[in-house]
Backbone bond lengths (Angstrom), bond angles and torsions (degrees), N, CA, C in turn:
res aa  C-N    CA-C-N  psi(-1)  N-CA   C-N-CA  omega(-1)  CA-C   N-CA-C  phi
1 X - - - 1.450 - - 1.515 110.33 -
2 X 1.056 115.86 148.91 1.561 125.71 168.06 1.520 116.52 -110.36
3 X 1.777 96.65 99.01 1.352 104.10 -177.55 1.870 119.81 -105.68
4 X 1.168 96.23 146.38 1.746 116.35 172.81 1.399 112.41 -80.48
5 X 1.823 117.61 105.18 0.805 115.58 175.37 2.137 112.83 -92.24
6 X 1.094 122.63 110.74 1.788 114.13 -163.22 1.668 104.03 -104.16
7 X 1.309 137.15 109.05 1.242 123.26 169.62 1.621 117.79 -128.63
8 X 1.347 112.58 164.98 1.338 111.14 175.19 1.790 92.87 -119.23
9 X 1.183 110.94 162.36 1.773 108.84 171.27 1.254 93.55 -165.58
10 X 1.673 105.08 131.29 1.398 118.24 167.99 1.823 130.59 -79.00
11 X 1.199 104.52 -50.17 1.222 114.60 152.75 1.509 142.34 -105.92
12 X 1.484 117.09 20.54 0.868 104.41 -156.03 2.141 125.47 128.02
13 X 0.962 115.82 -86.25 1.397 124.83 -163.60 1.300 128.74 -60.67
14 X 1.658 102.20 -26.92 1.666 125.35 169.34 1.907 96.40 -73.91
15 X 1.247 118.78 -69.28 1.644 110.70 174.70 1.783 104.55 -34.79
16 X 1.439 110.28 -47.05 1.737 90.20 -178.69 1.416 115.95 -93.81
17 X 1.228 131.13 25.50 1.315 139.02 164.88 1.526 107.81 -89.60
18 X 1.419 109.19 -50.03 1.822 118.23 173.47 1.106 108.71 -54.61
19 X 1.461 115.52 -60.59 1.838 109.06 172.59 1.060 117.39 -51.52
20 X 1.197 147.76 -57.47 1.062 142.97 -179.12 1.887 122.22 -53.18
21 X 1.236 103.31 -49.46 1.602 110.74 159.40 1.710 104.29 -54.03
22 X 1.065 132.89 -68.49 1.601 134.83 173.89 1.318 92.29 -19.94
23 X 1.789 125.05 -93.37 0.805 128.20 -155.19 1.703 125.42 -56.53
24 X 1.351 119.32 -31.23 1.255 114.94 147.30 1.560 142.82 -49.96
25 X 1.573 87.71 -38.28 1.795 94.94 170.54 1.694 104.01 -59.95
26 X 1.307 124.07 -54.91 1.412 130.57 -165.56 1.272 113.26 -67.04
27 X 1.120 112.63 -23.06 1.774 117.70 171.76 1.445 110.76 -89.13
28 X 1.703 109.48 0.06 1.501 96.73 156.95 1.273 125.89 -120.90
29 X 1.471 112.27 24.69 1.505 141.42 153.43 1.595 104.88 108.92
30 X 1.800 119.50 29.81 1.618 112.78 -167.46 1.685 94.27 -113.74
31 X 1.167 107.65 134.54 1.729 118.97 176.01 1.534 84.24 -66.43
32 X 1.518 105.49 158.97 1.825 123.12 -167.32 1.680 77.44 -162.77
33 X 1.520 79.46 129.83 1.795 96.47 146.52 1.507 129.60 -123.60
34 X 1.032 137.93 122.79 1.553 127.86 -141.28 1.302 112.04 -113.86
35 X 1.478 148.77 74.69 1.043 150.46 -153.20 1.611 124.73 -106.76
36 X 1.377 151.38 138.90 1.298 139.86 154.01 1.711 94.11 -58.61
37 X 1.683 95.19 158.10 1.259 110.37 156.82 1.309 119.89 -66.57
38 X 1.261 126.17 -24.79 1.387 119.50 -170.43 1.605 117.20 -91.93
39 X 1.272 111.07 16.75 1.582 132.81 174.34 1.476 103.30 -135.83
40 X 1.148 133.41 42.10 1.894 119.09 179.31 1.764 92.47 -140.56
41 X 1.408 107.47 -10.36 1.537 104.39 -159.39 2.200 114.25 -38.96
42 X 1.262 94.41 -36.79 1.631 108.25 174.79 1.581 98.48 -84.57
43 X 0.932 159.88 -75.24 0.816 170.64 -121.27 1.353 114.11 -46.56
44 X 1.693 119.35 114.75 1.305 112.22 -168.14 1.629 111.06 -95.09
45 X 1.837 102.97 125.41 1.463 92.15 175.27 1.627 135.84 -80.10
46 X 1.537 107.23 -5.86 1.736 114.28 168.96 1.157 124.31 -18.84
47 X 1.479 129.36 -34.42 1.176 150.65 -173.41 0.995 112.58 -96.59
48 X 1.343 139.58 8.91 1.708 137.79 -176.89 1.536 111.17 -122.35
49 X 1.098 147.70 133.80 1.255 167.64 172.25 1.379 107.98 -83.05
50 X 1.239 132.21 -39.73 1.999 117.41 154.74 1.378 92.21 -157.29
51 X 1.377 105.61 169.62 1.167 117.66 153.02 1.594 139.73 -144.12
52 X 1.101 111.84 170.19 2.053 116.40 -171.73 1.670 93.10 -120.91
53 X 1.259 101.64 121.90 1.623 138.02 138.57 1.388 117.11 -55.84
54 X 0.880 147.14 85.25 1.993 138.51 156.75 1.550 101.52 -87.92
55 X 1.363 123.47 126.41 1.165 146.38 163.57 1.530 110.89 -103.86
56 X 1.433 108.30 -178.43 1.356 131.28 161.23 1.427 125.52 -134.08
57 X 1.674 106.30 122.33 1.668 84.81 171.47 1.625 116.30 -95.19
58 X 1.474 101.49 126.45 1.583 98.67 170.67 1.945 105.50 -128.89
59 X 0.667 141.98 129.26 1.556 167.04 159.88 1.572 100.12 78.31
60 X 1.307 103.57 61.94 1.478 113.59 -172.88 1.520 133.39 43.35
61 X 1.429 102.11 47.01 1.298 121.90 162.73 1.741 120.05 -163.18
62 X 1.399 125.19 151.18 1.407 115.56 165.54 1.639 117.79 -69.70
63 X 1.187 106.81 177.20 1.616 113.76 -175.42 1.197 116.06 -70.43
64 X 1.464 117.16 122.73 1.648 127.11 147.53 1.801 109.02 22.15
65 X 1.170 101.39 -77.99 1.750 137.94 -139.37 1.454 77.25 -75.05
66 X 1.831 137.73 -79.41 0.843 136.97 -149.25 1.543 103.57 -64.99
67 X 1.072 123.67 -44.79 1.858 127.58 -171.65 1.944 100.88 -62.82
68 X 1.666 109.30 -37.82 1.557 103.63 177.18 1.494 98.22 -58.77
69 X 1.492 120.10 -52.65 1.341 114.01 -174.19 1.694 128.46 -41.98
70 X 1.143 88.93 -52.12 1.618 101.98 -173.60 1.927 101.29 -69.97
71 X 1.434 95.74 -48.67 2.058 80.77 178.69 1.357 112.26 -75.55
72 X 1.713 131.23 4.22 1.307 124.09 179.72 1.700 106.17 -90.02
73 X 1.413 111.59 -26.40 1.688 114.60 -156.98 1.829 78.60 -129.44
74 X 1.118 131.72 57.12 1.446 129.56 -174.89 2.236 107.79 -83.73
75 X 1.393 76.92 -54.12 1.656 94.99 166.32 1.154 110.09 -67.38
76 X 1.292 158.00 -69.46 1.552 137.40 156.54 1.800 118.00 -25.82
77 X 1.092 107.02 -45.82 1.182 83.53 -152.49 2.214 93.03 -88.75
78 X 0.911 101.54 13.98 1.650 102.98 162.72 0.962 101.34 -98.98
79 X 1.415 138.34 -42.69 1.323 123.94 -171.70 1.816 122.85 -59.14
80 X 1.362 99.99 -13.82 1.597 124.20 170.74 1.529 124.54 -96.56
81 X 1.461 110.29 166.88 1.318 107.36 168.05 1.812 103.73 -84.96
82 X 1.356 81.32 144.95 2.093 81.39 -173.06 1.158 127.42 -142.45
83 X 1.557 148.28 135.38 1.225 132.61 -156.59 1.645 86.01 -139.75
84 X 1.670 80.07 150.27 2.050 97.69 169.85 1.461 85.48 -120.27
85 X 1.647 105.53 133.08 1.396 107.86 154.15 1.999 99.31 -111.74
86 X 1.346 94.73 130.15 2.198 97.52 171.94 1.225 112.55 -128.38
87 X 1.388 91.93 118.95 1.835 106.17 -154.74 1.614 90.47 -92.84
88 X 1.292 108.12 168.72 1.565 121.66 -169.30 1.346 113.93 -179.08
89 X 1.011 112.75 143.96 1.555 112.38 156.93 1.870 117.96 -63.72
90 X 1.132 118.80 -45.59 1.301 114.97 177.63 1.442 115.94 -58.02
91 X 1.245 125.40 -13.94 1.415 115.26 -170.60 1.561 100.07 -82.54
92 X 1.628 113.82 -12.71 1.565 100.96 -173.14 1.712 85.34 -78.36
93 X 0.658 171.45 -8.80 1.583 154.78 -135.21 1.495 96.80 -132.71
94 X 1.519 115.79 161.75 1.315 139.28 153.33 1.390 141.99 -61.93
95 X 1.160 122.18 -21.46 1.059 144.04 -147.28 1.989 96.58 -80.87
96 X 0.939 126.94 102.26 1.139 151.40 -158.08 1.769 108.77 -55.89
97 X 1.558 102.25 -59.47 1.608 124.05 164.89 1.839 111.03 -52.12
98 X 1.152 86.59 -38.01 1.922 87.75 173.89 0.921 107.62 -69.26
99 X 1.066 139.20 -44.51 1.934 145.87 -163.09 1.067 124.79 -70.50
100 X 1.663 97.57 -54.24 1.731 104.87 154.97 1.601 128.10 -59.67
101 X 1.649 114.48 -29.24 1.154 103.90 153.32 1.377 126.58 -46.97
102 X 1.313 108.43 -55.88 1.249 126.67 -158.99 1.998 110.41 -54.82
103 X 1.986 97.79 -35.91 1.271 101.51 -179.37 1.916 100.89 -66.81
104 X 1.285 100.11 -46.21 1.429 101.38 -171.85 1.772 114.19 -43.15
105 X 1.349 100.70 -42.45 0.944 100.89 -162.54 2.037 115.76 -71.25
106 X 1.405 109.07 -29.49 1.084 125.10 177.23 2.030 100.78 -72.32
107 X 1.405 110.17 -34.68 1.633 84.07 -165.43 1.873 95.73 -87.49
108 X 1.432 114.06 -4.63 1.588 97.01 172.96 1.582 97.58 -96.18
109 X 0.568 154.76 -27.15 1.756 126.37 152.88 1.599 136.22 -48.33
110 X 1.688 89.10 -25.29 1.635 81.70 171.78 1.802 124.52 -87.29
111 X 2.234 94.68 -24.68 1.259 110.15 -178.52 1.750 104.39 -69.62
112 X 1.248 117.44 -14.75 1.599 128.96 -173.07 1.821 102.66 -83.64
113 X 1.095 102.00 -29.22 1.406 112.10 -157.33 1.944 90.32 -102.78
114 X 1.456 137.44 2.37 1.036 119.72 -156.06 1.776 131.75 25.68
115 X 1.430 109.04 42.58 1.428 95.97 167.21 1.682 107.34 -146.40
116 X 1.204 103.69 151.45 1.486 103.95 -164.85 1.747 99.98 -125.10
117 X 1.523 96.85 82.05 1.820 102.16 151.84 1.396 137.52 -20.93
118 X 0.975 128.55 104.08 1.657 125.84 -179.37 1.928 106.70 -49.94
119 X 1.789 106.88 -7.99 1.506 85.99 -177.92 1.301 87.68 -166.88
120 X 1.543 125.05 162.76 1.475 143.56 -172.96 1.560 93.05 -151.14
121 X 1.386 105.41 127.14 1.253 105.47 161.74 2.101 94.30 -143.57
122 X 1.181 90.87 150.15 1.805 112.65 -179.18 1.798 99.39 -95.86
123 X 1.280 76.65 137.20 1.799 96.84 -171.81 1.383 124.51 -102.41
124 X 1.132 171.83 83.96 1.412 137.06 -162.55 1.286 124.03 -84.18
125 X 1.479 105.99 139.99 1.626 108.12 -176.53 1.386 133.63 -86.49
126 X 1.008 111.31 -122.04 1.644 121.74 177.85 1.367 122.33 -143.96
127 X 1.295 125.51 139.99 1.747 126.94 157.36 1.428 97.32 -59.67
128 X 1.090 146.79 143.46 1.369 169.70 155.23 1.126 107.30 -100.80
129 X 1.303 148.44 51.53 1.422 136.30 178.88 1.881 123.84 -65.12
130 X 1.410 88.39 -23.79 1.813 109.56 166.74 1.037 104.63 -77.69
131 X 1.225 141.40 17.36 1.831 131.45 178.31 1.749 84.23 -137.07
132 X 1.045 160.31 -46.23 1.497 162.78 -103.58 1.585 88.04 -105.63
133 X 1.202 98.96 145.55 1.804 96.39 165.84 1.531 109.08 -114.98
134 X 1.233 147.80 -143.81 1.496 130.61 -157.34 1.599 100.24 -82.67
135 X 1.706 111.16 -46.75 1.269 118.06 -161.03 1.544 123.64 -63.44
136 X 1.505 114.48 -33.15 1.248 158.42 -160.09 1.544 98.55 -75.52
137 X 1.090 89.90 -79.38 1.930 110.22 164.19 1.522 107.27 -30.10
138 X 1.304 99.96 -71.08 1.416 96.18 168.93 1.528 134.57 -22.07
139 X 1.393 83.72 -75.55 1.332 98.55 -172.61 1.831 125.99 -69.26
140 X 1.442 108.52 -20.72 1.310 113.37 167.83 1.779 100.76 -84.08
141 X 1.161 136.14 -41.78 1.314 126.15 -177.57 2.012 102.40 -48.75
142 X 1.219 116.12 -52.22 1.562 104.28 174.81 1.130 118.00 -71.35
143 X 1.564 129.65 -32.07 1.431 133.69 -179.70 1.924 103.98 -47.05
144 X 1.768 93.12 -54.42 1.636 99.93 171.22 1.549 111.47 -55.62
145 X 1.256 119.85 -57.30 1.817 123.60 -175.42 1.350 106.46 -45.57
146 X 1.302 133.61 -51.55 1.666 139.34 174.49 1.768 111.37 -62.47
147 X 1.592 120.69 0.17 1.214 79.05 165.81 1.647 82.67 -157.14
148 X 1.501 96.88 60.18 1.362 108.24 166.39 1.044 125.77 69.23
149 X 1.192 124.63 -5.48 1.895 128.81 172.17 1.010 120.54 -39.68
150 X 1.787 124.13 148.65 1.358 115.19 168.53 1.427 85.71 -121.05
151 X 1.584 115.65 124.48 1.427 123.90 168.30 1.419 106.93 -115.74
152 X 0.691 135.09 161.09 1.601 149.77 151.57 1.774 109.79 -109.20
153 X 1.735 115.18 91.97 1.337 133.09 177.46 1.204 109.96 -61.87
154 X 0.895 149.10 57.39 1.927 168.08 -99.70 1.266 96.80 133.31
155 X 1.283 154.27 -61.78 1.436 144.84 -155.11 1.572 122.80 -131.08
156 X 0.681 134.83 151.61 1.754 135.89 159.96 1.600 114.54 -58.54
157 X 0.922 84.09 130.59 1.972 101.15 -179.65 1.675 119.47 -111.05
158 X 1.338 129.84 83.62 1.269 128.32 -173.33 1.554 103.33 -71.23
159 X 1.741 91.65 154.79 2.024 93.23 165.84 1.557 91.50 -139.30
160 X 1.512 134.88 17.16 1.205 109.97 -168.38 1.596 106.84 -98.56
161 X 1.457 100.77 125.63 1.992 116.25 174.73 1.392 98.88 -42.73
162 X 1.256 146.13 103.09 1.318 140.90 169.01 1.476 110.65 -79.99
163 X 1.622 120.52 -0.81 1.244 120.56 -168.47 1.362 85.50 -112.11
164 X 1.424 136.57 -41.58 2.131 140.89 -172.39 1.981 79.46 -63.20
165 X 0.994 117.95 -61.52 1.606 112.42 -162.98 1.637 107.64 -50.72
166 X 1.845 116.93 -45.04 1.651 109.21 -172.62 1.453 88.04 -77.77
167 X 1.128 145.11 10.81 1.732 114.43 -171.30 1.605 76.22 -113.53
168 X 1.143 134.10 -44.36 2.090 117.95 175.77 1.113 101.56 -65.10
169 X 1.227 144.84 -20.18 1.319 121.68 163.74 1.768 122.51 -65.16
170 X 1.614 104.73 -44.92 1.208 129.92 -179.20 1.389 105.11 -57.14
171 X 1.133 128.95 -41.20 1.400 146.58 -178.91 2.097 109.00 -75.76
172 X 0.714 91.94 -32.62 1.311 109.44 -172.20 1.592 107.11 -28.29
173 X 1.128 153.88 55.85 1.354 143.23 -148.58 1.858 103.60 -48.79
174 X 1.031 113.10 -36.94 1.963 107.67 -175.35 1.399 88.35 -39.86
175 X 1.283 143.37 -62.81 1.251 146.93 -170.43 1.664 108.32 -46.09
176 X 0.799 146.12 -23.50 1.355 155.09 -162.09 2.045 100.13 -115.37
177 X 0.948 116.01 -20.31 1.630 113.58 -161.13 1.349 137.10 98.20
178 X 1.695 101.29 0.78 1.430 117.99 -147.64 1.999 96.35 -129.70
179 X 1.506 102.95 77.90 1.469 107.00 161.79 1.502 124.45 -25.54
180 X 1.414 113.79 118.78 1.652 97.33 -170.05 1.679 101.98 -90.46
181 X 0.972 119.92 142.39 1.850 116.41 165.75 1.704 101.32 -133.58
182 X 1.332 134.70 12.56 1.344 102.80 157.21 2.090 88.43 -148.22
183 X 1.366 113.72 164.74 1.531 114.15 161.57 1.535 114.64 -76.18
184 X 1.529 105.31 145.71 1.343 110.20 173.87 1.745 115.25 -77.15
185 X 1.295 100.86 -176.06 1.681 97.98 175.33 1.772 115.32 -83.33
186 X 1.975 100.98 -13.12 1.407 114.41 168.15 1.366 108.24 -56.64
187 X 1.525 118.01 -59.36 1.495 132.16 -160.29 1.521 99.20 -61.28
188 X 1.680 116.74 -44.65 1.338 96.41 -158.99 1.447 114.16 -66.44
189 X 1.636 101.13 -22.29 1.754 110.70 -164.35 1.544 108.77 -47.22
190 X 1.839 96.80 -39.31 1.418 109.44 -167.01 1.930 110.14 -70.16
191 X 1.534 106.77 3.07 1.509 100.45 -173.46 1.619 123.77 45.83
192 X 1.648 110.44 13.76 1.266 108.33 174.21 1.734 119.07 -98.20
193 X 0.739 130.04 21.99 1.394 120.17 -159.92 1.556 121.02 164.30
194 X 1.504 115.13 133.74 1.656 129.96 -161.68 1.234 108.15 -116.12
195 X 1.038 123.30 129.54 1.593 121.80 167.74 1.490 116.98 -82.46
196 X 1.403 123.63 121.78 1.986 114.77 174.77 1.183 106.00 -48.70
Protein backbone atom coordinates (compact mmCIF):
# COMPACT_ATOMS: atom_id res chain seq x y z
CA UNK A 1 0.00 0.00 0.00
CA UNK A 2 1.02 3.54 -0.41
CA UNK A 3 0.40 5.31 2.70
CA UNK A 4 0.13 9.19 3.77
CA UNK A 5 1.85 9.81 6.67
CA UNK A 6 0.29 13.90 7.79
CA UNK A 7 1.60 15.45 11.09
CA UNK A 8 1.86 18.64 12.89
CA UNK A 9 4.46 18.62 16.07
CA UNK A 10 5.08 21.29 18.41
CA UNK A 11 8.07 20.32 20.03
CA UNK A 12 9.24 17.69 18.62
CA UNK A 13 7.75 14.04 19.60
CA UNK A 14 4.74 13.88 17.10
CA UNK A 15 7.64 14.43 14.08
CA UNK A 16 9.30 11.31 15.94
CA UNK A 17 6.20 9.34 16.28
CA UNK A 18 5.59 9.75 12.22
CA UNK A 19 9.08 8.58 11.64
CA UNK A 20 8.94 5.96 13.45
CA UNK A 21 5.41 4.75 12.09
CA UNK A 22 7.09 5.48 8.40
CA UNK A 23 9.74 3.39 9.22
CA UNK A 24 7.73 0.52 10.41
CA UNK A 25 5.31 0.73 7.59
CA UNK A 26 8.45 0.31 5.12
CA UNK A 27 9.88 -2.55 6.90
CA UNK A 28 6.69 -4.17 6.15
CA UNK A 29 7.08 -3.58 2.47
CA UNK A 30 4.34 -0.27 2.24
CA UNK A 31 5.67 2.98 0.32
CA UNK A 32 4.97 5.99 3.13
CA UNK A 33 5.19 9.49 2.42
CA UNK A 34 5.85 11.51 5.51
CA UNK A 35 4.78 15.03 5.49
CA UNK A 36 4.02 18.10 8.10
CA UNK A 37 0.72 19.54 7.65
CA UNK A 38 2.05 22.74 6.94
CA UNK A 39 3.61 21.49 3.54
CA UNK A 40 0.67 18.95 2.18
CA UNK A 41 -1.91 21.85 1.94
CA UNK A 42 -2.05 21.07 -2.20
CA UNK A 43 -1.30 17.89 -1.97
CA UNK A 44 -3.23 15.45 -3.99
CA UNK A 45 -4.40 12.33 -2.17
CA UNK A 46 -5.56 10.05 -5.44
CA UNK A 47 -2.42 8.43 -5.09
CA UNK A 48 -2.56 7.16 -1.50
CA UNK A 49 -4.08 3.89 -0.35
CA UNK A 50 -4.77 5.19 3.51
CA UNK A 51 -3.74 7.47 5.57
CA UNK A 52 -2.40 8.57 9.41
CA UNK A 53 -3.06 11.96 10.98
CA UNK A 54 -0.50 12.52 14.11
CA UNK A 55 -1.51 15.57 15.98
CA UNK A 56 -0.67 17.18 19.23
CA UNK A 57 -2.63 18.01 22.11
CA UNK A 58 -1.58 21.31 23.55
CA UNK A 59 -4.21 23.64 25.50
CA UNK A 60 -6.90 21.27 24.75
CA UNK A 61 -6.88 21.04 21.23
CA UNK A 62 -4.64 19.69 18.17
CA UNK A 63 -2.86 22.10 15.80
CA UNK A 64 -4.34 24.71 13.51
CA UNK A 65 -2.41 23.18 10.42
CA UNK A 66 -3.48 19.56 11.05
CA UNK A 67 -7.51 20.26 11.53
CA UNK A 68 -7.08 22.70 8.03
CA UNK A 69 -5.65 19.50 6.69
CA UNK A 70 -8.12 17.07 7.55
CA UNK A 71 -11.27 19.62 6.61
CA UNK A 72 -9.34 20.48 3.28
CA UNK A 73 -8.77 16.63 1.99
CA UNK A 74 -11.98 15.50 4.26
CA UNK A 75 -13.56 13.65 1.16
CA UNK A 76 -10.34 11.79 0.39
CA UNK A 77 -9.53 10.93 3.35
CA UNK A 78 -13.13 9.03 3.89
CA UNK A 79 -12.87 7.64 0.85
CA UNK A 80 -9.80 5.66 2.53
CA UNK A 81 -8.93 3.63 5.36
CA UNK A 82 -7.68 6.31 7.96
CA UNK A 83 -6.20 6.65 11.31
CA UNK A 84 -5.70 9.72 13.82
CA UNK A 85 -3.00 9.05 16.16
CA UNK A 86 -3.21 12.35 19.26
CA UNK A 87 -0.29 12.22 21.18
CA UNK A 88 -0.31 13.79 24.72
CA UNK A 89 1.03 13.59 27.81
CA UNK A 90 -2.25 12.59 29.49
CA UNK A 91 -2.68 9.51 27.62
CA UNK A 92 0.42 8.14 29.56
CA UNK A 93 -1.58 8.49 32.87
CA UNK A 94 -4.72 6.94 34.41
CA UNK A 95 -6.66 9.37 35.38
CA UNK A 96 -10.04 8.49 33.94
CA UNK A 97 -11.50 12.36 33.61
CA UNK A 98 -8.37 12.98 31.41
CA UNK A 99 -9.17 10.26 28.94
CA UNK A 100 -12.51 11.16 28.43
CA UNK A 101 -11.26 14.48 27.77
CA UNK A 102 -8.89 13.26 25.71
CA UNK A 103 -11.74 11.13 23.71
CA UNK A 104 -13.73 14.36 23.58
CA UNK A 105 -11.24 16.06 22.43
CA UNK A 106 -10.27 13.81 19.41
CA UNK A 107 -14.05 13.29 18.21
CA UNK A 108 -14.50 17.32 18.08
CA UNK A 109 -11.66 17.69 15.80
CA UNK A 110 -12.66 15.15 13.58
CA UNK A 111 -16.58 16.31 13.78
CA UNK A 112 -14.86 20.00 13.07
CA UNK A 113 -12.79 18.64 10.42
CA UNK A 114 -15.83 16.62 8.71
CA UNK A 115 -13.99 13.34 8.54
CA UNK A 116 -14.54 10.26 10.36
CA UNK A 117 -11.31 7.92 10.81
CA UNK A 118 -11.88 4.24 10.84
CA UNK A 119 -9.64 4.49 14.18
CA UNK A 120 -8.30 6.88 17.07
CA UNK A 121 -5.88 5.69 19.18
CA UNK A 122 -4.10 8.13 22.14
CA UNK A 123 -0.41 8.19 22.19
CA UNK A 124 1.81 9.35 24.93
CA UNK A 125 4.34 11.93 24.51
CA UNK A 126 7.21 13.53 25.95
CA UNK A 127 8.52 16.34 28.46
CA UNK A 128 10.55 18.31 25.97
CA UNK A 129 12.39 20.40 28.33
CA UNK A 130 15.05 21.12 25.34
CA UNK A 131 12.29 22.79 23.29
CA UNK A 132 10.45 24.72 26.54
CA UNK A 133 11.32 28.31 26.97
CA UNK A 134 11.31 29.68 30.72
CA UNK A 135 7.47 29.84 31.06
CA UNK A 136 6.67 26.48 29.51
CA UNK A 137 9.26 24.80 31.65
CA UNK A 138 7.57 26.11 34.25
CA UNK A 139 4.59 25.15 33.80
CA UNK A 140 5.15 21.47 32.73
CA UNK A 141 7.69 21.03 35.72
CA UNK A 142 4.34 21.53 38.12
CA UNK A 143 1.96 19.94 35.64
CA UNK A 144 4.62 16.86 36.35
CA UNK A 145 4.78 17.76 40.41
CA UNK A 146 0.73 17.46 40.58
CA UNK A 147 0.61 14.15 39.41
CA UNK A 148 3.59 12.74 40.87
CA UNK A 149 6.26 12.78 38.19
CA UNK A 150 9.79 12.38 38.63
CA UNK A 151 11.37 14.58 35.86
CA UNK A 152 14.69 15.83 35.81
CA UNK A 153 14.09 19.69 34.07
CA UNK A 154 17.63 19.24 32.50
CA UNK A 155 16.47 16.51 30.06
CA UNK A 156 13.54 15.15 28.03
CA UNK A 157 11.41 12.51 29.53
CA UNK A 158 9.61 10.12 26.99
CA UNK A 159 6.38 7.90 27.89
CA UNK A 160 5.52 6.82 24.40
CA UNK A 161 5.06 2.59 24.13
CA UNK A 162 6.97 2.45 20.86
CA UNK A 163 6.18 -1.27 20.93
CA UNK A 164 1.68 -0.46 21.85
CA UNK A 165 2.27 2.04 18.67
CA UNK A 166 4.09 -0.98 16.12
CA UNK A 167 1.40 -3.51 17.28
CA UNK A 168 -1.60 -0.45 16.21
CA UNK A 169 0.09 -0.15 13.36
CA UNK A 170 0.39 -3.99 12.91
CA UNK A 171 -3.18 -4.19 13.76
CA UNK A 172 -4.16 -1.57 11.59
CA UNK A 173 -6.76 -3.45 9.33
CA UNK A 174 -6.22 -0.68 6.11
CA UNK A 175 -3.13 -2.83 5.97
CA UNK A 176 -4.96 -6.03 5.48
CA UNK A 177 -7.81 -4.53 2.90
CA UNK A 178 -10.27 -4.42 5.56
CA UNK A 179 -11.54 -0.64 6.41
CA UNK A 180 -11.89 -0.53 10.13
CA UNK A 181 -15.31 1.27 11.38
CA UNK A 182 -15.68 -0.10 14.85
CA UNK A 183 -12.73 -1.45 17.71
CA UNK A 184 -12.43 -5.00 18.44
CA UNK A 185 -12.61 -6.53 21.97
CA UNK A 186 -8.58 -7.14 21.10
CA UNK A 187 -8.08 -3.29 20.61
CA UNK A 188 -9.99 -2.33 23.56
CA UNK A 189 -7.93 -4.74 25.93
CA UNK A 190 -4.94 -2.81 24.62
CA UNK A 191 -6.61 0.65 26.01
CA UNK A 192 -5.09 2.13 22.91
CA UNK A 193 -7.58 3.24 20.61
CA UNK A 194 -11.54 4.37 19.93
CA UNK A 195 -13.51 3.90 17.09
CA UNK A 196 -15.94 7.28 15.95
Amino acid sequence: MNILICYASTEGQTRKIARFCARTLIAAGHSVEVLPATDAHDLALAGFDGAILAGSVHMGRLQAELGTFARDHAAALNGMPSMLLQVSLAAAGEDAEERADLGRIAIDFCKHAGWDPGEIHHVAGAFRFTEYDFFKGWAMRYIAARKGQKIDPGTDTEFTDWEALARILRRWRALKGTPRLAATDDDASDAEGEAL
